[in-house]
Biopython code that builds the backbone (N, CA, C, O; Angstrom):
import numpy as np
from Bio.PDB.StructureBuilder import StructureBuilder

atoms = [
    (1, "UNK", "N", (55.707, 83.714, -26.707)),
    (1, "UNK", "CA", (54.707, 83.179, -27.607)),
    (1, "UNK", "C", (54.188, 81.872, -27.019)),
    (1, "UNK", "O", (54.848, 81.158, -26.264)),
    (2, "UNK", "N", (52.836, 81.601, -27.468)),
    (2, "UNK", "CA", (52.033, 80.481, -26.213)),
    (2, "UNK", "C", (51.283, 79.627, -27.524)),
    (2, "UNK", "O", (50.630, 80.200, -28.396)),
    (3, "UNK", "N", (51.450, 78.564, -27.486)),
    (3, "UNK", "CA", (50.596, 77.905, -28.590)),
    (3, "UNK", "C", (49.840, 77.011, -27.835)),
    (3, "UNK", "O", (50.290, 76.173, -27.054)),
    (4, "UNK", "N", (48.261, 77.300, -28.193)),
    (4, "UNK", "CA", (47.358, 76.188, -28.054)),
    (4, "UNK", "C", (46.338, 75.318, -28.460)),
    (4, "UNK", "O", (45.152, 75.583, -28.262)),
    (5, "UNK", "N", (46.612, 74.589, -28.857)),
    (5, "UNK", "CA", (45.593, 73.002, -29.523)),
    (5, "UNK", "C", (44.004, 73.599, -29.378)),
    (5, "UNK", "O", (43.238, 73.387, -28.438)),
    (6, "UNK", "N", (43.772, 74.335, -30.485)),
    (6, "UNK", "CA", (41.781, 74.373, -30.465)),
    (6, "UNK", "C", (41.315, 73.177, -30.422)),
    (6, "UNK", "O", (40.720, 72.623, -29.498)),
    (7, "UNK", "N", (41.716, 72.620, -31.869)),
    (7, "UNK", "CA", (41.212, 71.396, -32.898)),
    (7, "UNK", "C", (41.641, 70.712, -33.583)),
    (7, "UNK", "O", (42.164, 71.180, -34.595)),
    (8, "UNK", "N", (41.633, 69.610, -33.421)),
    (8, "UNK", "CA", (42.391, 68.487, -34.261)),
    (8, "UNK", "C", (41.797, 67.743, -35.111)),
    (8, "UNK", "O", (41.527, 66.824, -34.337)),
    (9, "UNK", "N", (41.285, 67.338, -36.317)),
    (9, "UNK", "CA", (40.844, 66.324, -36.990)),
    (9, "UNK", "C", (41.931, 65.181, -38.149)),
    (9, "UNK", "O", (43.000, 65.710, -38.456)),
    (10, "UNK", "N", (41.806, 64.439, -38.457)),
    (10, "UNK", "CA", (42.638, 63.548, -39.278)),
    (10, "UNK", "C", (43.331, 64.689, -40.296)),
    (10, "UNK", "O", (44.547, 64.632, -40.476)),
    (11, "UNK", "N", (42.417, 65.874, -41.052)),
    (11, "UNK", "CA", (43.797, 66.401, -41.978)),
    (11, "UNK", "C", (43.421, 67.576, -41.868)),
    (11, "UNK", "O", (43.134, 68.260, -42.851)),
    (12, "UNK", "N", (43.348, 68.117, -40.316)),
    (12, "UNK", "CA", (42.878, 69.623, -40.663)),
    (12, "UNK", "C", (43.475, 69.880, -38.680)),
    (12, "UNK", "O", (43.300, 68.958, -37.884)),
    (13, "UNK", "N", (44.058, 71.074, -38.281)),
    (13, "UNK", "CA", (44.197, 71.430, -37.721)),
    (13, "UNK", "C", (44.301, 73.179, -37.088)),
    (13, "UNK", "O", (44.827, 74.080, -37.741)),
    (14, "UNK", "N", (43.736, 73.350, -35.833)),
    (14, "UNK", "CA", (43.549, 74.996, -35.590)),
    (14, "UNK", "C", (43.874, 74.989, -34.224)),
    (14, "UNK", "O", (43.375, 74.345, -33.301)),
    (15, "UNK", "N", (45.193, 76.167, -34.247)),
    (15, "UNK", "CA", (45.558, 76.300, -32.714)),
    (15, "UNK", "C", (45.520, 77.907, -32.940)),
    (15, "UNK", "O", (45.270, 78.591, -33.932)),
    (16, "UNK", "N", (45.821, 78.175, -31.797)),
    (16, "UNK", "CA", (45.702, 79.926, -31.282)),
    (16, "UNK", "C", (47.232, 79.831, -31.005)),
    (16, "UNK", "O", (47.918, 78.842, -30.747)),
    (17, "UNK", "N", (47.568, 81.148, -31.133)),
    (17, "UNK", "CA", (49.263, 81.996, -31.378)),
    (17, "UNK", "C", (48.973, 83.033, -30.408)),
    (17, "UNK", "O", (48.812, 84.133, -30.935)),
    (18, "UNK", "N", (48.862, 83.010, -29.190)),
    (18, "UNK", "CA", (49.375, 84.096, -28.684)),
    (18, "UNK", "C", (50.346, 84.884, -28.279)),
    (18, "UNK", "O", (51.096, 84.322, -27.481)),
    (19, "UNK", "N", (50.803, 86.710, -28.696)),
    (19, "UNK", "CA", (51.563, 87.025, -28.180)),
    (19, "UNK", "C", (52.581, 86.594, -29.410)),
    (19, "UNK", "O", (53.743, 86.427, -29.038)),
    (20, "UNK", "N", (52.366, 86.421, -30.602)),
    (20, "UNK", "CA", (52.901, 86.067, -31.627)),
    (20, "UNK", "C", (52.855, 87.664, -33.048)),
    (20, "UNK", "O", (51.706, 88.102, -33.090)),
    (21, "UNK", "N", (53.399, 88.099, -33.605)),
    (21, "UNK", "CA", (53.222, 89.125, -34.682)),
    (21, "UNK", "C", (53.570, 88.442, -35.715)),
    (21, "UNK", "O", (53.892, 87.256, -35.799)),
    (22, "UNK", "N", (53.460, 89.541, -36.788)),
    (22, "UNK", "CA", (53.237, 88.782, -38.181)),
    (22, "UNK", "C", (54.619, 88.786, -38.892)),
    (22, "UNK", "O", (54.813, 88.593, -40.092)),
    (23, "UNK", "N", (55.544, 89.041, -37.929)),
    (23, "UNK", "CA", (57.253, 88.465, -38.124)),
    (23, "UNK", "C", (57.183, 87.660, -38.211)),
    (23, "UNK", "O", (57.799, 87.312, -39.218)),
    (24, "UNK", "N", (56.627, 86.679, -37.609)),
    (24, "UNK", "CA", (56.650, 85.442, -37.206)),
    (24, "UNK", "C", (55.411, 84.443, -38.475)),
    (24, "UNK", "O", (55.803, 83.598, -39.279)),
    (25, "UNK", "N", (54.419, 84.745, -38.349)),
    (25, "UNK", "CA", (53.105, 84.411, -38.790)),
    (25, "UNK", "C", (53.147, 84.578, -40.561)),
    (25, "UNK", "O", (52.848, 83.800, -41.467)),
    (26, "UNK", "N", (53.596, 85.785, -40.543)),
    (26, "UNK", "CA", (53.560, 86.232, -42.027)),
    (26, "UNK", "C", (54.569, 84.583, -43.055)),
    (26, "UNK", "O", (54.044, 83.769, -43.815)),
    (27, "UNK", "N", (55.882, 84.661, -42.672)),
    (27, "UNK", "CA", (56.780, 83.323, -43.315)),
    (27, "UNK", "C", (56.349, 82.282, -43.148)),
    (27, "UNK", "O", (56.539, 81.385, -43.969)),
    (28, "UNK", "N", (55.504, 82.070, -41.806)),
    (28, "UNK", "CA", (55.024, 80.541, -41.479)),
    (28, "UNK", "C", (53.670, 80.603, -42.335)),
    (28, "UNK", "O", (53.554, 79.513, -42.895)),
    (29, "UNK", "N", (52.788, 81.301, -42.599)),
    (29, "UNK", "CA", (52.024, 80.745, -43.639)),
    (29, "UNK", "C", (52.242, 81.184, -45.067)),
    (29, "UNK", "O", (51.402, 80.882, -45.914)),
    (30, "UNK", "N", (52.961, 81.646, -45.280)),
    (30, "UNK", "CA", (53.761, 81.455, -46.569)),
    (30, "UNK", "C", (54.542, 80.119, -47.048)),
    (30, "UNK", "O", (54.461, 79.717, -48.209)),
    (31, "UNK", "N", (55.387, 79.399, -45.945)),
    (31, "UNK", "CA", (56.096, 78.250, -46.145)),
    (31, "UNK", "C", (54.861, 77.347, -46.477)),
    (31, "UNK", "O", (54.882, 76.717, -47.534)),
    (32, "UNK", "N", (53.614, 77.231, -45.503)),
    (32, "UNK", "CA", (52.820, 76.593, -45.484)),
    (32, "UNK", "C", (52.253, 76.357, -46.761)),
    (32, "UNK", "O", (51.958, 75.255, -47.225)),
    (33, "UNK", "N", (52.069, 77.885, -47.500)),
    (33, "UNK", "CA", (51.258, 77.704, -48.408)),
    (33, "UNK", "C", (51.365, 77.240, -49.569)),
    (33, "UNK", "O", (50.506, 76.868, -50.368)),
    (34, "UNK", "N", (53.030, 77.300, -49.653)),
    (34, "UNK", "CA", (54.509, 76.791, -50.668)),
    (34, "UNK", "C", (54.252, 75.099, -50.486)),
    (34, "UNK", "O", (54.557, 74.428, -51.472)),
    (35, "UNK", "N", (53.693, 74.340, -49.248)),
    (35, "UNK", "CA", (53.326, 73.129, -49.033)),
    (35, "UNK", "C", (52.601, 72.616, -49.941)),
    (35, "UNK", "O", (51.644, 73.291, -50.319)),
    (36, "UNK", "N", (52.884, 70.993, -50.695)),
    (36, "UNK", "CA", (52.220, 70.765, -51.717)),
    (36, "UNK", "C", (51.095, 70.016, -51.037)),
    (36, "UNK", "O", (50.008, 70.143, -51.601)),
    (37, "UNK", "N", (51.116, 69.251, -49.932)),
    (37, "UNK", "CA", (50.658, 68.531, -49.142)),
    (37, "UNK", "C", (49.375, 69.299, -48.298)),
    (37, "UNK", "O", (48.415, 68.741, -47.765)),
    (38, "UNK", "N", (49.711, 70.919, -48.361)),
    (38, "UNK", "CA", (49.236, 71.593, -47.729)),
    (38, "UNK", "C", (47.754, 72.353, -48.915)),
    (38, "UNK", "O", (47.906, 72.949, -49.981)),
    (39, "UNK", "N", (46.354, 71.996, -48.141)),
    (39, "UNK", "CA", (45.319, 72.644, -49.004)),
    (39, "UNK", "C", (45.043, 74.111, -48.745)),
    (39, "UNK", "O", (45.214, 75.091, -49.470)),
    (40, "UNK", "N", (44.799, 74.051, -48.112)),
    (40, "UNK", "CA", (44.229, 75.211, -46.945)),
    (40, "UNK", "C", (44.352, 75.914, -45.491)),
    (40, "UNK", "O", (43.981, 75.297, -44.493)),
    (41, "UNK", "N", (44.921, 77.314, -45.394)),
    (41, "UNK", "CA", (45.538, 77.811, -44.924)),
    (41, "UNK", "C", (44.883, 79.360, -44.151)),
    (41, "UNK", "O", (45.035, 80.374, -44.832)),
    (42, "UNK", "N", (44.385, 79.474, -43.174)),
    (42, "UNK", "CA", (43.657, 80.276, -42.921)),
    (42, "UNK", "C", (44.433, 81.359, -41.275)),
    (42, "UNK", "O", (44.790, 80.848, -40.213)),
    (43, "UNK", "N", (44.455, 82.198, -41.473)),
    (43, "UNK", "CA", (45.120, 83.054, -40.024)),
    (43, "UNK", "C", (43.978, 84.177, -39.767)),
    (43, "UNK", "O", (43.684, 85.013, -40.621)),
    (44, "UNK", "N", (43.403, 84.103, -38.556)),
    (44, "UNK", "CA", (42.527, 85.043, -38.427)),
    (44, "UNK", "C", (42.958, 86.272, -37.102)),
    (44, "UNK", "O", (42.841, 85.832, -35.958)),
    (45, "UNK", "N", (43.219, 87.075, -37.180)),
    (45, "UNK", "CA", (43.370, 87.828, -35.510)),
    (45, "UNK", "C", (41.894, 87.934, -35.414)),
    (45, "UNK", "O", (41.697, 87.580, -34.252)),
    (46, "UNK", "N", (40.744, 88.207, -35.929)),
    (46, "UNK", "CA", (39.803, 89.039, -34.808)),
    (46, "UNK", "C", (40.033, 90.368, -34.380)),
    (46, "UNK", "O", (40.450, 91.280, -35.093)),
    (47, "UNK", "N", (39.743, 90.429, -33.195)),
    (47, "UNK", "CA", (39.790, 91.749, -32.617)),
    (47, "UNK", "C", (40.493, 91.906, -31.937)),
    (47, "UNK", "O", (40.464, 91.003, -31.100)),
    (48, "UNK", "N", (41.521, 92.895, -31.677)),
    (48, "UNK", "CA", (43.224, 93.167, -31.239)),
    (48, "UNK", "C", (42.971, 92.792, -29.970)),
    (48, "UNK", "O", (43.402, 91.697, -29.606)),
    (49, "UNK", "N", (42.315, 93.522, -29.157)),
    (49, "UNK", "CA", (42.113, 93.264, -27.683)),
    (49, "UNK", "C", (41.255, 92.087, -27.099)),
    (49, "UNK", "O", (41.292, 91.704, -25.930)),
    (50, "UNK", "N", (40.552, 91.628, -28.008)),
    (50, "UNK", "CA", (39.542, 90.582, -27.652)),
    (50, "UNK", "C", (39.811, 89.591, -27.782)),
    (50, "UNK", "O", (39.389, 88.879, -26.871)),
    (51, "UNK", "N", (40.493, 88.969, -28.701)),
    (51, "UNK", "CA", (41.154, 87.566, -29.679)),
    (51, "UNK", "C", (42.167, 87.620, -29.337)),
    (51, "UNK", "O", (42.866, 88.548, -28.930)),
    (52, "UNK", "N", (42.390, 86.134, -29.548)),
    (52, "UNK", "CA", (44.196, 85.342, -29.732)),
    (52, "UNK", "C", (43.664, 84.530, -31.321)),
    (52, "UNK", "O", (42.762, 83.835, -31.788)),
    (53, "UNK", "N", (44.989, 85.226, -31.697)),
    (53, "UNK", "CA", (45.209, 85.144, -33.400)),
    (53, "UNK", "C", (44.633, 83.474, -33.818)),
    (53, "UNK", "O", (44.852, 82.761, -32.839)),
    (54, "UNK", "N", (44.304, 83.070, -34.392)),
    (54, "UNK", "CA", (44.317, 81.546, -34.602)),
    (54, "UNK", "C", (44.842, 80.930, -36.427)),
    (54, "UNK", "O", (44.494, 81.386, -37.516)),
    (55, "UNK", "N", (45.570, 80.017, -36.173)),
    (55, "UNK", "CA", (46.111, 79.534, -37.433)),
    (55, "UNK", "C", (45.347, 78.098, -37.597)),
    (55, "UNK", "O", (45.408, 77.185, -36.773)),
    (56, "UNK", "N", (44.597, 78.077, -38.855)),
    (56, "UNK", "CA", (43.784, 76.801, -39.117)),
    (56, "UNK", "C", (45.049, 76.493, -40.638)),
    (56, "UNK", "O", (45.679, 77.251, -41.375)),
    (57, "UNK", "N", (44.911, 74.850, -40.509)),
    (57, "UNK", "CA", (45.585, 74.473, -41.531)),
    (57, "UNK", "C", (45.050, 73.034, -41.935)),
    (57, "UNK", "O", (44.825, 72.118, -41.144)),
    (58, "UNK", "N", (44.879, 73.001, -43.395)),
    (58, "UNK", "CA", (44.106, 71.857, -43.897)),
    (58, "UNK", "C", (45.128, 71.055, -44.895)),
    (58, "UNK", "O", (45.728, 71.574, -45.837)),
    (59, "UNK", "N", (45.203, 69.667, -44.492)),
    (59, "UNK", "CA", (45.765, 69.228, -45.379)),
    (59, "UNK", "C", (45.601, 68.313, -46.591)),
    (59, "UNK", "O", (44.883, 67.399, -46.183)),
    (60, "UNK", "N", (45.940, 68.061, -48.048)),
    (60, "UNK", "CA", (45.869, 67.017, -48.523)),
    (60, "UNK", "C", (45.784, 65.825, -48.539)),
    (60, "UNK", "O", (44.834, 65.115, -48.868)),
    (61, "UNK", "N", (47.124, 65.476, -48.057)),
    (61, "UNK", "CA", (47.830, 64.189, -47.710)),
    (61, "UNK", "C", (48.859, 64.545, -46.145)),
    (61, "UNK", "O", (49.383, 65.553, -45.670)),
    (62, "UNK", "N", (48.759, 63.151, -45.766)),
    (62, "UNK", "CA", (49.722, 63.386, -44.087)),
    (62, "UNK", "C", (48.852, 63.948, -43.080)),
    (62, "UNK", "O", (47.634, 64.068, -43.207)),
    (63, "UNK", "N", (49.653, 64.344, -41.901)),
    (63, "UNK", "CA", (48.965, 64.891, -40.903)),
    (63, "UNK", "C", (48.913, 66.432, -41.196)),
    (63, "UNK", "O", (49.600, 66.872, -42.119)),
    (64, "UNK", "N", (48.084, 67.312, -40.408)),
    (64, "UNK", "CA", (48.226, 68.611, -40.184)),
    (64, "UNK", "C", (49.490, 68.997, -39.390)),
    (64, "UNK", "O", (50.273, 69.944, -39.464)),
    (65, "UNK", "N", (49.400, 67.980, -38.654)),
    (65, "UNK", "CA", (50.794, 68.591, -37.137)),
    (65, "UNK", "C", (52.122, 68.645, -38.207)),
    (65, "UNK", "O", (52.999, 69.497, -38.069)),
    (66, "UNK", "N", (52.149, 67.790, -39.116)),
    (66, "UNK", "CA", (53.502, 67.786, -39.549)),
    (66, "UNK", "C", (53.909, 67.962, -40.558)),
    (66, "UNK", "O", (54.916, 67.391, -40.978)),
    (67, "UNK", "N", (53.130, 68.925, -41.311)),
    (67, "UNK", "CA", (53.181, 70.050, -41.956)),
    (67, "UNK", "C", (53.630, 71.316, -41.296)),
    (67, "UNK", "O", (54.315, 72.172, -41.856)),
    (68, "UNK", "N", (53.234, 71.366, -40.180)),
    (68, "UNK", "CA", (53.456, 72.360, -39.181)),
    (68, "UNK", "C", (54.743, 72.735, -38.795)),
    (68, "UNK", "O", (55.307, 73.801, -38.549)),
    (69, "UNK", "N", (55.133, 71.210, -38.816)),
    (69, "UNK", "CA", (56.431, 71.001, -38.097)),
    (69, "UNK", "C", (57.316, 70.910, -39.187)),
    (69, "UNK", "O", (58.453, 70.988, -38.721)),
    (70, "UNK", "N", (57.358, 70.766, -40.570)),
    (70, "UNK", "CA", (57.844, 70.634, -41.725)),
    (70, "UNK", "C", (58.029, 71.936, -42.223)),
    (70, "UNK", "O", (58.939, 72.155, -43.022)),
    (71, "UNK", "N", (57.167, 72.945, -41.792)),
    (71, "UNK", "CA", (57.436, 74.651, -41.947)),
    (71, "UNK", "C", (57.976, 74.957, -41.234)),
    (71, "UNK", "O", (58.900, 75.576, -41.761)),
    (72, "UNK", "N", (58.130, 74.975, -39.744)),
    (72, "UNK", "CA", (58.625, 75.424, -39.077)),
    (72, "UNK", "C", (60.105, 74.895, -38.974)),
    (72, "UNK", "O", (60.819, 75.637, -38.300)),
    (73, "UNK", "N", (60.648, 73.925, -39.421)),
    (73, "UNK", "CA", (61.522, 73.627, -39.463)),
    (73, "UNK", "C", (62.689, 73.924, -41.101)),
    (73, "UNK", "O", (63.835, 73.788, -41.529)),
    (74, "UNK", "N", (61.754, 74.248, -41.340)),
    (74, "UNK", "CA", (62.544, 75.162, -42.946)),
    (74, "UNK", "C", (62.685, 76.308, -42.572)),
    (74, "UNK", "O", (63.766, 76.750, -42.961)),
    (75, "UNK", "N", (61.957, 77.202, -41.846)),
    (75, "UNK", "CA", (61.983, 78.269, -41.394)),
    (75, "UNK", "C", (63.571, 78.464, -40.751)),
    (75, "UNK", "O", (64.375, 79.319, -41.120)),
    (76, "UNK", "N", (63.782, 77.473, -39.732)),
    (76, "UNK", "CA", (64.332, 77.788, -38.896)),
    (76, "UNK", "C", (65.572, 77.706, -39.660)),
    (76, "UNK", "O", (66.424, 78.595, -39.661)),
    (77, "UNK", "N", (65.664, 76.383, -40.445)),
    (77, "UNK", "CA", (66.914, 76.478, -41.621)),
    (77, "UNK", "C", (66.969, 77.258, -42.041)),
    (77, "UNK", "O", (67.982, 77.925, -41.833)),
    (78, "UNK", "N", (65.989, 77.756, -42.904)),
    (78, "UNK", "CA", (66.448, 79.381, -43.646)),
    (78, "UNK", "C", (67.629, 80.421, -42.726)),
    (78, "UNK", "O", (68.772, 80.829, -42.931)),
    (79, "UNK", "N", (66.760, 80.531, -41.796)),
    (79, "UNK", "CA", (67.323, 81.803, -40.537)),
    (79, "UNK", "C", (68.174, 81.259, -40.361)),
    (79, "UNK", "O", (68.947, 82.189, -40.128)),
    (80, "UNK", "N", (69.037, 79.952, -40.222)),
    (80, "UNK", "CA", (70.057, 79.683, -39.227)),
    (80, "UNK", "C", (71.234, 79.967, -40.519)),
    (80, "UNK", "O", (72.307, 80.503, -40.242)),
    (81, "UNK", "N", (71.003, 79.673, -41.512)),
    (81, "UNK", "CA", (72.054, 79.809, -42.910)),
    (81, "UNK", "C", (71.667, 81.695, -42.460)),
    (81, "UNK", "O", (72.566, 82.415, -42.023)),
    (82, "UNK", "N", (70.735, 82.033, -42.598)),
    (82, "UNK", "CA", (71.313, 83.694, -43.036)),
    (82, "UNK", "C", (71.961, 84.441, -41.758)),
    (82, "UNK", "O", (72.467, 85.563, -41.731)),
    (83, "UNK", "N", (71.805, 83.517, -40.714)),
    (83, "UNK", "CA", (72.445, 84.351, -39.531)),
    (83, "UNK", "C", (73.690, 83.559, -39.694)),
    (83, "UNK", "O", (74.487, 84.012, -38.872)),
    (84, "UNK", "N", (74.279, 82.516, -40.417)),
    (84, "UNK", "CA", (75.410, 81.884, -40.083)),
    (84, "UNK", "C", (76.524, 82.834, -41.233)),
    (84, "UNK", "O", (77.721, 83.106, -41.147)),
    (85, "UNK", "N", (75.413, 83.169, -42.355)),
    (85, "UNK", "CA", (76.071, 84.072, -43.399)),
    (85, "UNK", "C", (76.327, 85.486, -42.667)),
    (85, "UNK", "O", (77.350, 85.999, -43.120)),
    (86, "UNK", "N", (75.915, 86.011, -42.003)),
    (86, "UNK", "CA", (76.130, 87.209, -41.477)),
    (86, "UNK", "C", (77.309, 87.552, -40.978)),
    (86, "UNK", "O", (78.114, 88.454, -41.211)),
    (87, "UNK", "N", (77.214, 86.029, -39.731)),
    (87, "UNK", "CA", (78.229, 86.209, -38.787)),
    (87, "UNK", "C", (79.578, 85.979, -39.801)),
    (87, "UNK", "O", (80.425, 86.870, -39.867)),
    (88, "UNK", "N", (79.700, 84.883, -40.486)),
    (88, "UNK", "CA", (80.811, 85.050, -41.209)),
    (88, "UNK", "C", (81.574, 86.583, -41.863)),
    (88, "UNK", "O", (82.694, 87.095, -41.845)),
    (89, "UNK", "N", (80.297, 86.889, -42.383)),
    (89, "UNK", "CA", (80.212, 88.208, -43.660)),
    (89, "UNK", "C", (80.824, 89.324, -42.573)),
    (89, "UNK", "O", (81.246, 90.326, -43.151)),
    (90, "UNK", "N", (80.954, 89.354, -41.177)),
    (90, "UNK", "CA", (80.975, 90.706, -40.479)),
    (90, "UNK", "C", (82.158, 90.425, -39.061)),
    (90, "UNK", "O", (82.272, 90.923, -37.941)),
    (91, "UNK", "N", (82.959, 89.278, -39.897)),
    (91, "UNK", "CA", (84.510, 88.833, -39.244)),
    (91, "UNK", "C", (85.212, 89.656, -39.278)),
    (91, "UNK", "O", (86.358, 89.509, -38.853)),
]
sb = StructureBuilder()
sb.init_structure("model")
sb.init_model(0)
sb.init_chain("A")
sb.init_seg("    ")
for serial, (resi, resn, name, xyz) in enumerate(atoms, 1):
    if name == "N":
        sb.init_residue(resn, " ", resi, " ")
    sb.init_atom(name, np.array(xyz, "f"), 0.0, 1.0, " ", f" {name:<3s}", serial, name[0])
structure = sb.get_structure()
């Protein structure tokens, strides 16, 4: 997976996800959208073969980047508790 910086403004940000599916995409703008900080939330693919997916994200208050980084990092908590529950659960 390849992330790259379209656009940046003070509370709005849009990068491209390539090589990314909606395993991935689907929870991250869900967390996002669970964001109170977070206004607006947009994922577009385009056209399968033509496009790289792009995630625009608008914010209230704060930066865009760190909202970003504020989802993605719950994310990763989530997963790390249910894989830590697993491994226990299958001792």
């Amino acid at each position: 997976m390849e992330i790259q910086l379209i656009e940046k403004d003070k509370d709005s940000i849009k990068i491209q996800i390539k090589d990314a599916d909606m395993t991935l995409i689907s929870p991250l703008v869900k967390e996002l959208l669970d964001d109170e900080q977070v206004s607006e939330v947009k994922y577009t693919t385009g056209h399968p073969e033509l496009d790289i997916p792009t995630l625009y994200v608008r914010v209230s208050a704060g930066k865009p980047q760190t909202a970003l980084k504020r989802a993605a990092k719950s994310l990763s908590n989530t997963y790390k508790e249910a894989r830590d529950r697993l491994v226990k659960d299958l001792k």
